[in-house]
C-alpha positions as CSV (number, residue, x, y, z in Angstrom):
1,X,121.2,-128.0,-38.0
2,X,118.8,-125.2,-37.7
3,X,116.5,-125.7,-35.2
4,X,113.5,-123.5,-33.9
5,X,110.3,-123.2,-31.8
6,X,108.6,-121.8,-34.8
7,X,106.7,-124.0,-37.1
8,X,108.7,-122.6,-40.0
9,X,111.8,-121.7,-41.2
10,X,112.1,-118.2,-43.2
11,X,113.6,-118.1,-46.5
12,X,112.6,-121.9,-46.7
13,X,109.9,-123.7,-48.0
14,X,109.4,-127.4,-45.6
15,X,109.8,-130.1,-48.8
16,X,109.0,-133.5,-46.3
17,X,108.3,-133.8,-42.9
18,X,110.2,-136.9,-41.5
19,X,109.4,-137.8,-37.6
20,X,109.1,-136.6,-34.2
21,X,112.5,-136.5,-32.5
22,X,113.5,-136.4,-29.4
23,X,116.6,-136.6,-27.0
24,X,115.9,-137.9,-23.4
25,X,118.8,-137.6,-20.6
26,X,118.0,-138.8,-16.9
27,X,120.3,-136.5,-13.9
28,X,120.4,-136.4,-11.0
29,X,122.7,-133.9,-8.3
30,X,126.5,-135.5,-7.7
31,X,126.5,-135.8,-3.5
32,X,128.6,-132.7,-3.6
33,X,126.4,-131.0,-5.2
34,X,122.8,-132.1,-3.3
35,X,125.4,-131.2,-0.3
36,X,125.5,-127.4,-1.4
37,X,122.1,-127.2,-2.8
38,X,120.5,-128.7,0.6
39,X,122.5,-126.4,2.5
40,X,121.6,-123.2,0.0
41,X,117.6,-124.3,0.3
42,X,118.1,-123.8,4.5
43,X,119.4,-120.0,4.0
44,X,117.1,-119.4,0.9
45,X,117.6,-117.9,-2.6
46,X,118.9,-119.6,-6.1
47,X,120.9,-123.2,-6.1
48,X,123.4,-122.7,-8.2
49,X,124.2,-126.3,-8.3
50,X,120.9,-127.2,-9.0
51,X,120.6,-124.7,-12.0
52,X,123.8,-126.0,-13.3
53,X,123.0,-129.7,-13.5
54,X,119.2,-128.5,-15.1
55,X,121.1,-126.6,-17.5
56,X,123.4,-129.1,-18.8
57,X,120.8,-131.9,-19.0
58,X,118.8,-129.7,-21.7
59,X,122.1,-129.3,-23.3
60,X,122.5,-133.2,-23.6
61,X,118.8,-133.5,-24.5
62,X,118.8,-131.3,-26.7
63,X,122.2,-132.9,-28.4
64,X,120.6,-136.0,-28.1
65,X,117.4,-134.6,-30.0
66,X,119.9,-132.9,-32.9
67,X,122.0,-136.4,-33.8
68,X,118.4,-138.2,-34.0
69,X,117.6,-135.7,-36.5
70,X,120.9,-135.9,-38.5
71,X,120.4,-139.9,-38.4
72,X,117.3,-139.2,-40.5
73,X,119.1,-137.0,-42.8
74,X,117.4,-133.6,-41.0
75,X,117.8,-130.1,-42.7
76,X,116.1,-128.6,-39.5
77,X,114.0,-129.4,-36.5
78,X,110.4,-127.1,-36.1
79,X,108.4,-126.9,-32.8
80,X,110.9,-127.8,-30.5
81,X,110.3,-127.6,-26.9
82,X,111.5,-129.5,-23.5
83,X,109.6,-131.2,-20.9
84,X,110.9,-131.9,-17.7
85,X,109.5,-134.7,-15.3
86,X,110.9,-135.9,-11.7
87,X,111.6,-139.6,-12.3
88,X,112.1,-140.9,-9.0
89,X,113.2,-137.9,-5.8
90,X,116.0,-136.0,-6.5
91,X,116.1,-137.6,-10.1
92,X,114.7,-135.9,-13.3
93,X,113.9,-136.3,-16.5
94,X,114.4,-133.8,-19.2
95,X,113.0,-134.5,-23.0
96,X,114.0,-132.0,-26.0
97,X,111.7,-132.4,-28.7
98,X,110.5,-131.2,-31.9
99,X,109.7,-132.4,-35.9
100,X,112.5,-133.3,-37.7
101,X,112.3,-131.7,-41.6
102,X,113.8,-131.7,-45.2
103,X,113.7,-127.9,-46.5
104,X,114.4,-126.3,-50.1
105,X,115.2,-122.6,-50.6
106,X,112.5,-120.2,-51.0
């Protein structure tokens, strides 16, 4: 699946645009973890465990967003982008997007 932030895809031509799609995932820090990182925010400097549970809740969104796609029968997604929102403290969501395409060679 090719995806891109770009509106196009070089050496492609976009033959049909199909739908928006998106992949949503909801995380929130393990106790271990919100341990570490509420120490870490007392001394100062990056949270490791923090970056590491924002990082893999792209990665899931953005899975999420690429088996939409390939349920629509996908040859790329165009524009993507994430948005991240806190759902409730300590609790956010993330949301990979984009528009889900059928392409033909150039």
């Amino acid at each position: 699946m090719i995806v891109t932030t770009g509106n196009d895809v070089p050496g492609y031509r976009i033959a049909e645009f199909l739908s928006v799609v998106r992949g949503v995932i909801v995380r929130s820090p393990s106790i271990g973890q919100g341990i570490m990182g509420g120490l870490k925010q007392i001394v100062g400097g990056n949270i490791e465990s923090y970056a590491r549970v924002c990082d893999q809740a792209r990665q899931d969104a953005y899975d999420r967003m690429v088996q939409h796609a390939q349920a629509l029968g996908a040859d790329a997604i165009i524009g993507m982008r994430y948005d991240a929102t806190e759902f409730a403290q300590a609790t956010t969501e993330v949301l990979a997007y984009g528009t889900a395409v059928k392409l033909v060679q150039s």
